[in-house]
C-alpha positions in Angstrom: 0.0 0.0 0.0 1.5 3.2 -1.3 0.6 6.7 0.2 -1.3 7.6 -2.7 -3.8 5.1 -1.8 -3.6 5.7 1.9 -3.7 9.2 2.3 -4.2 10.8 -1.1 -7.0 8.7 -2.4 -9.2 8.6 0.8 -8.7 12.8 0.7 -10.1 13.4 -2.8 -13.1 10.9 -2.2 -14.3 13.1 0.6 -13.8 16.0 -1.4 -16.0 14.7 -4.4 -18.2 12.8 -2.1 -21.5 13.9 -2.1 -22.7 16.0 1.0 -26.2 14.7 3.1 -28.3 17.8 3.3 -31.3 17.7 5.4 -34.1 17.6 2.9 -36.3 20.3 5.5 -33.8 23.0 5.1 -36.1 24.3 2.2 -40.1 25.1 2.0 -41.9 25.5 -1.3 -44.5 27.5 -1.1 -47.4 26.0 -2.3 -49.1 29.3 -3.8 -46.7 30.4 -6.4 -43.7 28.1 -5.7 -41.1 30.0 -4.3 -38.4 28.4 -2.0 -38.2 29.5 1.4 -35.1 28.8 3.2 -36.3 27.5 6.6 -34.8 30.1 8.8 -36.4 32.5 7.0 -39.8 30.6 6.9 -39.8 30.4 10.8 -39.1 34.2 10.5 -42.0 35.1 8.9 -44.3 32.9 10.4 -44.6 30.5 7.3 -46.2 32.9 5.3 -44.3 33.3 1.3 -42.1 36.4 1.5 -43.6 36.6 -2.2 -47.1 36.2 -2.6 -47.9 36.5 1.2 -49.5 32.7 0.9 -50.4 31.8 4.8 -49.0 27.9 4.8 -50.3 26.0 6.9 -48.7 26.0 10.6 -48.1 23.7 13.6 -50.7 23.5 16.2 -47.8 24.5 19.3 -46.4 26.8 16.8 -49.6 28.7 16.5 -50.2 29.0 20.1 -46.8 30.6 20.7 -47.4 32.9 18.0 -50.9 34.5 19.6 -50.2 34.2 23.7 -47.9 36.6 25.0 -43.8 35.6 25.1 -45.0 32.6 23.6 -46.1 31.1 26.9 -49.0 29.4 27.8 -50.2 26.4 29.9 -52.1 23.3 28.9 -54.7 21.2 30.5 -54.9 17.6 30.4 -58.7 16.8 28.8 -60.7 13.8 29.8 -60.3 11.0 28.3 -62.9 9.3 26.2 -63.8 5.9 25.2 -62.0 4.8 22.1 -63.1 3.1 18.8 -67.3 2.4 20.4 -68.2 1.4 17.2 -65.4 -1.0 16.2 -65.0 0.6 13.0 -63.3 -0.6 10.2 -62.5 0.4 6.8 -59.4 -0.5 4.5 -58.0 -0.3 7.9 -58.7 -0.6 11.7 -59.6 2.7 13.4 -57.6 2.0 16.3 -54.5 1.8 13.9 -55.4 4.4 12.3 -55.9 6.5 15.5 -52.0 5.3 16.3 -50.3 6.3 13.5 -51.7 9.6 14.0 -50.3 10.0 17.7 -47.1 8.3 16.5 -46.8 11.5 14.0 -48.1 14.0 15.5 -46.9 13.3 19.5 -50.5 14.1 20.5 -53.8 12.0 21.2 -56.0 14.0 19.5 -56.8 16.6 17.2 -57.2 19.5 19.2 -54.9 20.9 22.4 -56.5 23.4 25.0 -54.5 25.7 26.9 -54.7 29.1 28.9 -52.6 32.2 29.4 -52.6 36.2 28.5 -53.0 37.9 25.0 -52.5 41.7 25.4 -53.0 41.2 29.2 -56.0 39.4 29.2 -56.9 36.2 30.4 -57.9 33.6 27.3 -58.9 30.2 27.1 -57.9 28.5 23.8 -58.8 25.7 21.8 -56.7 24.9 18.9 -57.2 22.4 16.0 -54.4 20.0 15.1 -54.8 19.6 11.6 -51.9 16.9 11.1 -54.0 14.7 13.6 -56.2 13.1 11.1 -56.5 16.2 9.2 -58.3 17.8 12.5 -61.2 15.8 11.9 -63.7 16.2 14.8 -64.4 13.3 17.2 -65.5 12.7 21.2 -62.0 13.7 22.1 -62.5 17.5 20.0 -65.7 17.7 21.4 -64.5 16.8 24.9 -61.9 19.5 24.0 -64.1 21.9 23.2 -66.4 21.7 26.5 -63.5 21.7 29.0 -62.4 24.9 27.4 -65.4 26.8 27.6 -65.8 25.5 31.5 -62.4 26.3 32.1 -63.3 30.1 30.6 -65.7 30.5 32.6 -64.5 29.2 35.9 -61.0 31.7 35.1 -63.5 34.2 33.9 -61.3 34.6 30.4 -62.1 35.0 27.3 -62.8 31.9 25.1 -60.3 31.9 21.4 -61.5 28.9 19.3 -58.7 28.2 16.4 -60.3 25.4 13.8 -58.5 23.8 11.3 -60.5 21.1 10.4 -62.0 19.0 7.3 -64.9 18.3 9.5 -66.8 15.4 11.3 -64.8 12.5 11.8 -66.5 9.5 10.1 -65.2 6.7 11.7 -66.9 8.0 14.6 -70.2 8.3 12.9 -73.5 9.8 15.2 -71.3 9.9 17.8 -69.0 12.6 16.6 -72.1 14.2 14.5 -73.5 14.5 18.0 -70.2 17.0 19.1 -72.2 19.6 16.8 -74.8 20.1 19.2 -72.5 19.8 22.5 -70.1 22.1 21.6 -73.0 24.7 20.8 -74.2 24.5 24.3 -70.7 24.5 25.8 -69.9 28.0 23.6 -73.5 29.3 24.7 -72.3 29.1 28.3 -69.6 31.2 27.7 -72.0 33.9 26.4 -74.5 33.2 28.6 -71.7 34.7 31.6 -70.9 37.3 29.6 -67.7 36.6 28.4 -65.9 37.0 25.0 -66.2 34.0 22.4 -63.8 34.4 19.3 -62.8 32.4 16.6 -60.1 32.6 14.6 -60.7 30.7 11.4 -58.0 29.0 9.7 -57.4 27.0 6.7 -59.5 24.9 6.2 -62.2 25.3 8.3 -65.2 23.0 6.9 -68.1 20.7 7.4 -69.3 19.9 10.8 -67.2 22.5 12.4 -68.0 25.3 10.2 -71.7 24.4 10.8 -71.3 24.2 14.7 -69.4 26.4 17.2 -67.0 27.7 14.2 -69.3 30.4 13.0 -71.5 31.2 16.3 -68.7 33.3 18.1 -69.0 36.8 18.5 -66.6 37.6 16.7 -64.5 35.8 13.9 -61.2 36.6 12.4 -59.8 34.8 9.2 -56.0 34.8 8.2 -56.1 35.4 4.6 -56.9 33.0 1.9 -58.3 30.4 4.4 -60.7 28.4 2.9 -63.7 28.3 4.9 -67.3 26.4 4.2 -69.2 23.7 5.0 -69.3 21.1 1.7 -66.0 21.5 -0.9 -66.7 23.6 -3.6 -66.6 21.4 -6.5 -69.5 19.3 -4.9 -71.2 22.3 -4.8 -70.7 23.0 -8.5 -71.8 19.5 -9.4 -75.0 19.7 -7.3 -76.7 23.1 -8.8 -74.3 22.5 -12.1 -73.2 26.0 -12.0 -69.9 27.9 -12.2 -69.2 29.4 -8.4 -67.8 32.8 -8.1 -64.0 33.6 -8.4 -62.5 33.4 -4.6 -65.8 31.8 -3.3 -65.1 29.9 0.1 -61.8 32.2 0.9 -61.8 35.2 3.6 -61.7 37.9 1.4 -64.8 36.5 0.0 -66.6 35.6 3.4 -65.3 39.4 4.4 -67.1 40.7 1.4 -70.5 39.3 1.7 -70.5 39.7 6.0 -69.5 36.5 7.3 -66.4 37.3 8.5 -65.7 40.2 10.6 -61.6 40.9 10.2 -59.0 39.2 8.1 -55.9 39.7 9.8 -52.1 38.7 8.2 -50.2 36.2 10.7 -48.0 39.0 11.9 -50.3 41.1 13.4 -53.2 38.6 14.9 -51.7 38.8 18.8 -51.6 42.5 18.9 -55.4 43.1 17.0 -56.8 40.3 19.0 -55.4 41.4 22.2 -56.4 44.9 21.3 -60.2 43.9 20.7 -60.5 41.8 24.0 -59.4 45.1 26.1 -61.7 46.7 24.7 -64.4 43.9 25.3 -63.4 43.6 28.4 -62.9 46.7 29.4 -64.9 47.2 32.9 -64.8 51.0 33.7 -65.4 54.5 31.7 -62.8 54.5 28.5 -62.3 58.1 28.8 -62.3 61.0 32.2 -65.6 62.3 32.8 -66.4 66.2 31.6 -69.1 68.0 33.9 -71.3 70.0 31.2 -73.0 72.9 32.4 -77.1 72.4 32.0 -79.5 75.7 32.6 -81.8 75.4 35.4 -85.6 76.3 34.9 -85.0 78.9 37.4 -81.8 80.7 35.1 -84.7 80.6 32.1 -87.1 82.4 34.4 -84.1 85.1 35.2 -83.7 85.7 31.5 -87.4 86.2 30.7 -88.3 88.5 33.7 -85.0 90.5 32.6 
């Protein structure tokens, strides 16, 4: 053995040795294509430096973004009863159901937590839409209804955050059914007096849209979030006509009254922190001016005169 083949030869092969790059150091944004280095994606909160597309985000990711410093404490919800109807498809429910916690690190689609935003006390419920894509079961429902008890026990606000393709099937009535629990649960909140706002993300659609999604008192939208009940080329099929340019997205929901604000990423802690002091805000907004008010007795002055 010769020191070419020792030394030399081993040096050029790890010069002309191809490098491993991590294959998540870029993002391509799935609006107009345009790669996004991933520091700069986490800089700008996932949304395309270029076309301002809002990508989708991840559930803990959103939560730090909207409660102040980023910090916020969960709650552990109760647990439910899994797989009641022993459903099967091309594949067992329970698997299914694992493979989704195995991905995702969570049981279930939603996570429910509590802290500040803008100084005031909130109670939120976020989707996880990588759970099953945020489908809506006993567990969401469960979710849902601890949070708005929680709200009102703390006496905070309640922030709803769906991102959700709907009802999850495999649960069938039995998640149907969370429809009309978490519309009593969110009624509570009202009933005390308390803020109820959702902030609707992409997608929000079927059985959440047409529950608790769209009762709140107020709703915000990040932009181009689709947001419905049935997908829009059933919709076309059923009354065979062309739908509008936009139709199901926030700037069209905003148009025809539906949705209140749509709000880029960026700025959704400061304007929803900014509306809740104002809903909560317990005393006079302003000092008081005294105005000066004639007496029957100063008109009866000026007439005798």
């Amino acid at each position: 053995m010769s020191w070419l083949t020792d030394f030399v030869r081993p040096k050029i092969q790890r010069l002309v040795a191809p490098r491993e790059v991590p294959d998540n150091l870029w993002d391509k944004c799935p609006s107009c294509g345009n790669m996004i280095y991933h520091r700069d994606r986490d800089k700008l909160l996932s949304v395309c430096p270029q076309c301002d597309h809002h990508m989708r985000i991840n559930v803990k990711k959103r939560l730090e973004i909207l409660f102040d410093e980023g910090k916020y404490q969960r709650i552990e919800l109760p647990k439910i009863l899994v797989d009641p109807l022993k459903f099967k498809d091309s594949k067992r429910y329970t698997d299914r159901l694992k493979d989704a916690q195995t991905k995702s690190h969570e049981q279930d689609a939603i996570i429910v937590a509590h802290g500040k935003i803008g100084g005031n006390a909130v109670v939120a419920a976020a989707f996880n839409f990588e759970f099953m894509g945020g489908s809506m079961g006993m567990a969401v429902g469960e979710g849902i209804v601890a949070a708005a008890e929680l709200a009102v026990l703390q006496d905070a606000a309640l922030i709803v955050i769906p991102a959700s393709g709907g009802a999850r099937m495999q649960e069938g009535i039995l998640s149907l059914m969370q429809m009309a629990r978490t519309t009593v649960a969110v009624d509570k909140v009202k009933d005390k007096g308390l803020p109820y706002i959702v902030l609707l993300t992409d997608p929000t659609t079927g059985g959440v849209s047409a529950s608790f999604a769209m009762l709140g008192d107020l709703h915000i939208s990040e932009p181009g979030a689709v947001i419905g009940f049935a997908g829009a080329r059933v919709i076309e099929t059923t009354i065979r006509e062309k739908l509008p340019e936009g139709f199901q997205r926030a700037e069209y929901l905003l148009e025809h009254g539906m949705v209140d604000m749509v709000v880029h990423r960026s700025k959704l802690r400061e304007t929803i922190g900014r509306t809740l002091s104002l809903l909560r805000q317990r005393g006079v907004a302003g000092d008081l001016v005294t105005l000066a008010v004639d007496t029957p007795d100063d008109y009866d002055s000026e007439t005798n005169a």
